[in-house]
N, C-alpha and C positions, 0 to 999 in steps of 0.2 A: 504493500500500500504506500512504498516509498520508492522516491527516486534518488539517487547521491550521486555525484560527482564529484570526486578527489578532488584539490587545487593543488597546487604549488605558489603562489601568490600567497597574499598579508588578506587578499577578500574574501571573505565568506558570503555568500546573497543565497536566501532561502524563500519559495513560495509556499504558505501553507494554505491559502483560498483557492489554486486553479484546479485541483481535483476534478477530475471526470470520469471516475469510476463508481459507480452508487453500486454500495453492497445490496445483494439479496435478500438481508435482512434488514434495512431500513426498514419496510411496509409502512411507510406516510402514507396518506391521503392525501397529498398536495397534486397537483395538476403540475406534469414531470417538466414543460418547458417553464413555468413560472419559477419551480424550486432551481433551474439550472440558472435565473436571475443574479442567483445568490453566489454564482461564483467568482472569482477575481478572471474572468475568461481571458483566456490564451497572456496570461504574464509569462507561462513557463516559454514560450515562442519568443517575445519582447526581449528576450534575456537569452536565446538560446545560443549565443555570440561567446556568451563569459568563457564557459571550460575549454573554449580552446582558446582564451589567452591565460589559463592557469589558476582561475574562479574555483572555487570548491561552488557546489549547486546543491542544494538540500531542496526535494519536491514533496509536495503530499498529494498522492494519485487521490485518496478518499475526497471526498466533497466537502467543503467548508459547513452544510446544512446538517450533514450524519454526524461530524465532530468538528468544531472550531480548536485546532491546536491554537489561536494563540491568543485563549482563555484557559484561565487556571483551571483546575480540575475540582477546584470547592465555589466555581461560577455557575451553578448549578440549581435550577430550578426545584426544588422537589416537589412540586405539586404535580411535575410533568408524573413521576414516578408512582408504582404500583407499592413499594413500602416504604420503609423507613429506610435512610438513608443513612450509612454504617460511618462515613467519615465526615470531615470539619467541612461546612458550607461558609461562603463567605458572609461577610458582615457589613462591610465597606459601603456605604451609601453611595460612592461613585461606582463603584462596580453592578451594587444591585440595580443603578437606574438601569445600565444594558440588560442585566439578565429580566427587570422587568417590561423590555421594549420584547424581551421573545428571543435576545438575543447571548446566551450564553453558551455554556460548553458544549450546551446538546441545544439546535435552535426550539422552540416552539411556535415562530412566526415567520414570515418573509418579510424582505424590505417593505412588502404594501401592507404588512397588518394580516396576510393569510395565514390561517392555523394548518401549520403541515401535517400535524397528526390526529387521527380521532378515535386515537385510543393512549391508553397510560403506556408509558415504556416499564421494561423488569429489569428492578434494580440489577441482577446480575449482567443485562441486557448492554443498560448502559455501563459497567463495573469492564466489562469485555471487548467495548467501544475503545475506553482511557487505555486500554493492555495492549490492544493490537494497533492501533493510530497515534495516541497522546502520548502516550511512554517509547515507543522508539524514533518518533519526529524530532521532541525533545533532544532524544539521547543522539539523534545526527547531528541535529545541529550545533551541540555542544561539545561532538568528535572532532568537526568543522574546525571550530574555533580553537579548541585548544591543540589541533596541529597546524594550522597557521600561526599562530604564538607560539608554539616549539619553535617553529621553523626561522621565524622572523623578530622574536621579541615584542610583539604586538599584532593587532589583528584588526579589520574592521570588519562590522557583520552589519549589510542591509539587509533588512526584514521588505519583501517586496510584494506591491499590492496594484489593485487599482480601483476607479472610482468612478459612481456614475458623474454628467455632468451638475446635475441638479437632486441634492438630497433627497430620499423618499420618505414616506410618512412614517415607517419603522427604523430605519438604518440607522441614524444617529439622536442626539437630543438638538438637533437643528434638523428640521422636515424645512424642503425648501431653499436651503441653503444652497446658493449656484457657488464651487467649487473653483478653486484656481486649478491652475493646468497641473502643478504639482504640492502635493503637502510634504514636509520637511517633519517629522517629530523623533524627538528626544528627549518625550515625557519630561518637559521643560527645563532641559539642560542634565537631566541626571543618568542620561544612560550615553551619552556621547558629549565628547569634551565641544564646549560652544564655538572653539576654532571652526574645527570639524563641519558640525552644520553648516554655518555659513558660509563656508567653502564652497559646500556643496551647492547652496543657495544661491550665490553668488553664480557659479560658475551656469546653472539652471538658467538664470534671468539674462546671464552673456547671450546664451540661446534662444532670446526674445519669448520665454516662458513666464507665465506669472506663478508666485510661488507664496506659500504662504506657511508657518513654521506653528506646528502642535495644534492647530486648527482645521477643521473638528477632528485630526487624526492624532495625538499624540507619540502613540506607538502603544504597543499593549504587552500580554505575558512576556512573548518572544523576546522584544527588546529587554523589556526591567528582567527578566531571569538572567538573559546570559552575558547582556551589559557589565562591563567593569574598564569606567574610563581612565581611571587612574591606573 
């Protein structure tokens, strides 16, 4: 359910949205070309230049809608669920606003507000989602990282995505929102040194792009897990 590519470079660049492989066991109810809305479509293509200049590439074939890797694994609905729920759920009132938009580890909605399932999922169900998707995405992209820092003394890892032009009524806490060409996030400086971004930024806007930094995208698990600027 993953794709990797070695580097030999200082960059790591990981997609965990562009999936398009929907397991057998999903069984949503959602209307199949709507739920495929939800994906980051064709970034792995967008990017598919890097490994041959020496890019390590970490993919996730599964769907962003069956599991979002890059939500924690306690972003987790439990009303979606058929029991009780054996481990720590989060707390975090910025985190519950997404799981309560429909949008956490395991989705319950689409960008329009559609309910993908109409039925409970089984705790073990989803417990087997996080083992075979969550837990070895994770565990690549954090192989990624720490053999480009063997190699090199440091590392850089873009978390890579894309975006509609204009916000939907579920996707963020801005519905509506018309979107710059590119967002820049570093969960407001603390998972990449502020040179860094702006660099990037800078170099973006050279390209007559508009750009706009941790709005509405900050960066989410991916980045704050395996981020370490210093």
């Amino acid at each position: 359910m993953i794709r990797t590519v070695p580097g030999h470079t200082p960059l790591v660049l990981d997609s965990p949205h562009s999936g398009t492989q929907y397991p057998n066991d999903f069984a949503h109810a959602c209307d199949p070309l709507l739920l495929r809305r939800a994906e980051d479509t064709h970034v792995e293509r967008l990017y598919e230049f890097a490994p041959a200049l020496g890019v390590a590439w970490v993919e996730a074939l599964f769907p962003r809608s069956y599991l979002d890797a890059n939500r924690d694994v306690t972003e987790l609905d439990v009303d979606m669920l058929d029991g009780p729920w054996a481990g720590p759920v989060a707390s975090d009132e910025r985190v519950l606003s997404k799981v309560r938009l429909g949008k956490g580890l395991i989705w319950r909605k689409t960008d329009d507000g559609k309910p993908i399932y109409s039925r409970q999922l089984g705790v073990a169900e989803v417990a087997a989602r996080i083992e075979r998707c969550w837990v070895p995405y994770h565990g690549a992209v954090a192989q990624a990282i720490d053999a480009a820092h063997a190699r090199h003394g440091y590392s850089i890892h873009i978390n890579c995505h894309s975006m509609p032009a204009v916000a939907s009524s579920h996707a963020t806490e801005y519905p509506g929102l018309v979107h710059d060409d590119f967002v820049v996030g570093d969960r407001d400086g603390t998972t990449a040194h502020p040179a860094l971004t702006r660099l990037i930024g800078e170099h973006l806007r050279g390209l007559g792009y508009s750009v706009s930094f941790n709005h509405p995208y900050k960066g989410v698990e991916l980045v704050r897990r395996h981020a370490d600027p210093a």
